[in-house]
N, C-alpha and C positions, 0 to 999 in steps of 0.2 A: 504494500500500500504506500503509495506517496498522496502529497497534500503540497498546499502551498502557503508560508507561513507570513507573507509580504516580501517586497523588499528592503532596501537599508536595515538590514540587521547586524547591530552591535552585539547584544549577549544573545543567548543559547541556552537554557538549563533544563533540566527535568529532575523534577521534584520526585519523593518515596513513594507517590501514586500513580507516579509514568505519567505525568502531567506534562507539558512544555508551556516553560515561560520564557517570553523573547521582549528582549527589549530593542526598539528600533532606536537608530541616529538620523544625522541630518534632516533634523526639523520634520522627520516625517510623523505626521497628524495622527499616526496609527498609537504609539504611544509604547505604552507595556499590554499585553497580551497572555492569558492563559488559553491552551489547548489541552484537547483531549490527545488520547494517542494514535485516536481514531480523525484526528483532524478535525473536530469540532471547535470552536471557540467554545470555552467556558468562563471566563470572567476576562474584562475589557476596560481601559481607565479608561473609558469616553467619559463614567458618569460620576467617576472618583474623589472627584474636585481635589485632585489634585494643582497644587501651581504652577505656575509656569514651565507645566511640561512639555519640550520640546524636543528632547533628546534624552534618552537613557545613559548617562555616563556610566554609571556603575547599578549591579544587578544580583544578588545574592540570594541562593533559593537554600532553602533547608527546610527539612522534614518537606511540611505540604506548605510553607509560608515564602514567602519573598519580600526582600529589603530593596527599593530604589534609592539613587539620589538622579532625580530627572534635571536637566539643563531648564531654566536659566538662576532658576531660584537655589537648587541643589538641596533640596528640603529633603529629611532623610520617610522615607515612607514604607512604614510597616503594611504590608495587604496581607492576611489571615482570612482567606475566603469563609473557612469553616465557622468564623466568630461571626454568631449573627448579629452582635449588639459593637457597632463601629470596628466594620470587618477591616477597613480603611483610616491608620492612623496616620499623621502628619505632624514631624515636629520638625521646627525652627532648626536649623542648621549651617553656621559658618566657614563651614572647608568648604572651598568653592574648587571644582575640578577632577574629584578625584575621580577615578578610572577601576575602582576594585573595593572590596571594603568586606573586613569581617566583623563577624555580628556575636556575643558569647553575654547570656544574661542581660544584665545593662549595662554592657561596655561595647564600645568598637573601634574600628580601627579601619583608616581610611588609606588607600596609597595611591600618590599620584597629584598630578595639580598643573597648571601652567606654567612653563619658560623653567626657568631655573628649580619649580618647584615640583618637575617631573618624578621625582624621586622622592619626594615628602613622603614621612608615615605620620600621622597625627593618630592622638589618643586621644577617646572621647567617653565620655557617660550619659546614658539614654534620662533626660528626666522627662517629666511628667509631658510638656510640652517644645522640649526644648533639646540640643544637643550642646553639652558643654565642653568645649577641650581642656585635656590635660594634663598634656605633654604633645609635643611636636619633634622630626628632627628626621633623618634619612636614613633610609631603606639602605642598605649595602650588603655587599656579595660577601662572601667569608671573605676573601682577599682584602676587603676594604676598601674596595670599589663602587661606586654606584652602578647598576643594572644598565641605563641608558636604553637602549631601543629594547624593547619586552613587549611578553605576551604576560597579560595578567589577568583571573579568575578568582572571585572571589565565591566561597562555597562554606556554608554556619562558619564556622569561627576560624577557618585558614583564609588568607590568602597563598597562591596560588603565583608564582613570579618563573619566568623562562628567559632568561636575555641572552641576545643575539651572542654565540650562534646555535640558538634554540636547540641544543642536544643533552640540559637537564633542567631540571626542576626546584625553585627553592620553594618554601614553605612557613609561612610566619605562622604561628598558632597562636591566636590571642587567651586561646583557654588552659595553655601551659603557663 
């Protein structure tokens, strides 16, 4: 069976129910998206009220939930389909850019950002309405290196980092 899931697609996940959630880029209208496996749509931010979502920078699935931070506002956004009472949370969030992000209780951890800040990891705590930072400061390779050009995936509480020339895998655990 194949399906078609849009185009401009940024992340890719499938959740512990063989769900796929996709997050699109470049301003495309489609948004974040749940499917079935069977190629259904099952839940759609058209109705989310989500902010200023225009692009899915970073996309975190674990268990059956997924974590956004969508472009321009970068609001960090909890969706919990199975909660029937505000299946869709929204909090306040100041790391503008990231590109990956683990999620462990009420902490997370953001990697990535603009220009010089490609390499940023920020520490943050989930409150009530809000996300607070830390601690700040960069990602580097055992050698002491920064990553530079990379593939990165954020999945519950790892990030997920590959830098060029994509032939291994590093792994930040925020739950260690």
């Amino acid at each position: 069976m194949s399906f078609s899931v849009g185009d401009a697609i940024e992340h890719l996940l499938v959740d512990e129910a063989g769900r796929i959630w996709v997050g699109h880029f470049d301003e495309n209208p489609i948004g974040i998206l749940r499917w079935s496996a069977t190629g259904r749509p099952t839940w759609m931010s058209d109705d989310a009220r989500i902010p200023g979502l225009f692009d899915c920078y970073a996309l975190n699935v674990s268990g059956t939930a997924a974590c956004a931070c969508p472009y321009t506002d970068f609001p960090l956004v909890e969706i919990r389909t199975d909660r029937r009472r505000r299946p869709v949370r929204v909090r306040e969030n100041h790391v503008r850019g990231a590109r990956a992000m683990a999620v462990h209780g009420d902490r997370v951890a953001f990697y990535g950002g603009y220009g010089e800040e490609q390499d940023r990891l920020v520490h943050a705590e989930l409150g009530e309405a809000s996300v607070e930072q830390t601690d700040a400061g960069l990602l580097t390779l055992p050698d002491g290196s920064c990553p530079g050009r990379r593939r990165v995936v954020g999945r519950g509480s790892r990030i997920h980092v590959q830098a060029d020339p994509f032939t291994e895998w590093g792994v930040l655990d925020l739950s260690s």
